[in-house]
C-alpha positions as CSV (number, residue, x, y, z in Angstrom):
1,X,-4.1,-7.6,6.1
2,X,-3.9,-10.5,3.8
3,X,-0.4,-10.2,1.8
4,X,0.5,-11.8,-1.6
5,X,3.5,-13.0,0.0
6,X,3.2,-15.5,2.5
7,X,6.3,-16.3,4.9
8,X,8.3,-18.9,3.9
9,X,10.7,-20.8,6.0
10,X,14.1,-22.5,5.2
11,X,15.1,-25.9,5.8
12,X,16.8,-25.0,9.2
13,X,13.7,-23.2,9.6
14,X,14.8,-20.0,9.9
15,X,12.2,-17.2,7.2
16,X,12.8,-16.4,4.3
17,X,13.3,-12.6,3.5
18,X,12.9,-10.9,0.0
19,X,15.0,-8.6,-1.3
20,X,15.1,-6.4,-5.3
21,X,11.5,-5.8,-6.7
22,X,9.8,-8.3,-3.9
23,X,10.6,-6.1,-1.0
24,X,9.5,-3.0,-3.4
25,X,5.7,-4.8,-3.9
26,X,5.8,-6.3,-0.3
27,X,6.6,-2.5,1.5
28,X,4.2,-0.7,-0.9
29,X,1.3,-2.9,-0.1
30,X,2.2,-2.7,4.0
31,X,2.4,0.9,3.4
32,X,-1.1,2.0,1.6
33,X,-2.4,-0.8,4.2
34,X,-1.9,0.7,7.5
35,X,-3.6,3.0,9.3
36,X,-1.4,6.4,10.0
37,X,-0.9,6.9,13.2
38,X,-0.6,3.2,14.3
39,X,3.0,2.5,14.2
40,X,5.0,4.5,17.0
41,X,8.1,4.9,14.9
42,X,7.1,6.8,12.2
43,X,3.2,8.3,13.3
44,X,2.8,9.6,9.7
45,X,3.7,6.0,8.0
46,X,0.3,4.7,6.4
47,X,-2.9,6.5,4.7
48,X,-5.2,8.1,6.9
49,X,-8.3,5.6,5.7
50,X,-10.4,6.1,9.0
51,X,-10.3,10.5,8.6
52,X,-10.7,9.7,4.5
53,X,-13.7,7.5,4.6
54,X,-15.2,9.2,7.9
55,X,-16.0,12.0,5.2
56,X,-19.2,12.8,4.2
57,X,-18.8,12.7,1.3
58,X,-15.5,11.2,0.8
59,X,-13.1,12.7,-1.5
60,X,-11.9,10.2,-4.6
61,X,-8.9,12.8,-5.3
62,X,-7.9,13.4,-1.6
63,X,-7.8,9.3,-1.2
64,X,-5.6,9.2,-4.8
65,X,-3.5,12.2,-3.3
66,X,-2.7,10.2,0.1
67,X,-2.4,6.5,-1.6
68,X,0.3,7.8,-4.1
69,X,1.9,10.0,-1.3
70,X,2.5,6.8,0.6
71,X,3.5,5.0,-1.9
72,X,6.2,7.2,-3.5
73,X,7.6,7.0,0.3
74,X,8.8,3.2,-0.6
75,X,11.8,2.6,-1.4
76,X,12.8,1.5,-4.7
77,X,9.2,2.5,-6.5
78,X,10.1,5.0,-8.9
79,X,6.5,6.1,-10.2
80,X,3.0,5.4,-9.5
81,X,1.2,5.5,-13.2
82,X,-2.3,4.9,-11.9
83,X,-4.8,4.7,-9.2
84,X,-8.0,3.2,-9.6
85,X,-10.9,3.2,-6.9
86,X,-14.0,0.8,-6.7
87,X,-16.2,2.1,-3.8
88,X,-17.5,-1.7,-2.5
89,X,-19.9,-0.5,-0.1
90,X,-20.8,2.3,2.1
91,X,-17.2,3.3,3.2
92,X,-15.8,0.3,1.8
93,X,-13.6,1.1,-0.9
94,X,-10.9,-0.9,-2.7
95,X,-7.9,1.1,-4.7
96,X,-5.9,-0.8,-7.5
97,X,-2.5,0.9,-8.0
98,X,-0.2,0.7,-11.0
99,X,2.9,1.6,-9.8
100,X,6.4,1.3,-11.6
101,X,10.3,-0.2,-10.0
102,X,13.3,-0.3,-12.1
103,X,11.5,-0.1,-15.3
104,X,8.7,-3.0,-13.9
105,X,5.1,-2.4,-13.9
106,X,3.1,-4.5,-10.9
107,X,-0.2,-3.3,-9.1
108,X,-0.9,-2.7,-5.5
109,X,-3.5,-3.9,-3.5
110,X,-5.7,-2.2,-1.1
111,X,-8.9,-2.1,1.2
């Protein structure tokens, strides 16, 4: 997954971590980028992108409906305003989210 937000190390070399509005864009991207069911913690943590593009044919609202249920899971986003989906290719699809934090609109990224 390629992130917005490379690491960034300190001059003792130690990373960097964000915090406010950052961590907000930097979890929700993670979040609508994994694959539920991958991470052992939490099993229902991610979008279900393998059962929702295995479908023939695939459902735009039931992607919508899991992207913005993953999303409103982050902490700190308040809304999600918008979803938009650009199918790139036989199951290859790309989703722009407009989501809202603390009164700030900033998109999300996936696929």
């Amino acid at each position: 997954m390629d992130l917005k937000w490379p690491l960034e190390i300190d001059s003792a070399g130690r990373p960097l971590t964000v915090d406010g509005l950052d961590e907000t864009k930097q979890r929700a991207e993670i979040g609508v980028g994994a694959q539920q069911g991958d991470w052992d913690f939490d099993i229902s943590y991610g979008v279900p992108w393998i059962q929702l593009m295995s479908m023939k044919p695939w459902s735009p609202g039931l992607v919508r409906a899991s992207l913005a249920q993953q999303l409103l899971r982050t902490p700190g986003l308040d809304t999600v305003e918008s979803i938009v989906l650009d199918e790139t290719g036989e199951r290859e699809l790309t989703a722009s989210c407009r989501c809202t934090a603390s009164g700030v609109q900033f998109d999300v990224e996936a696929g």
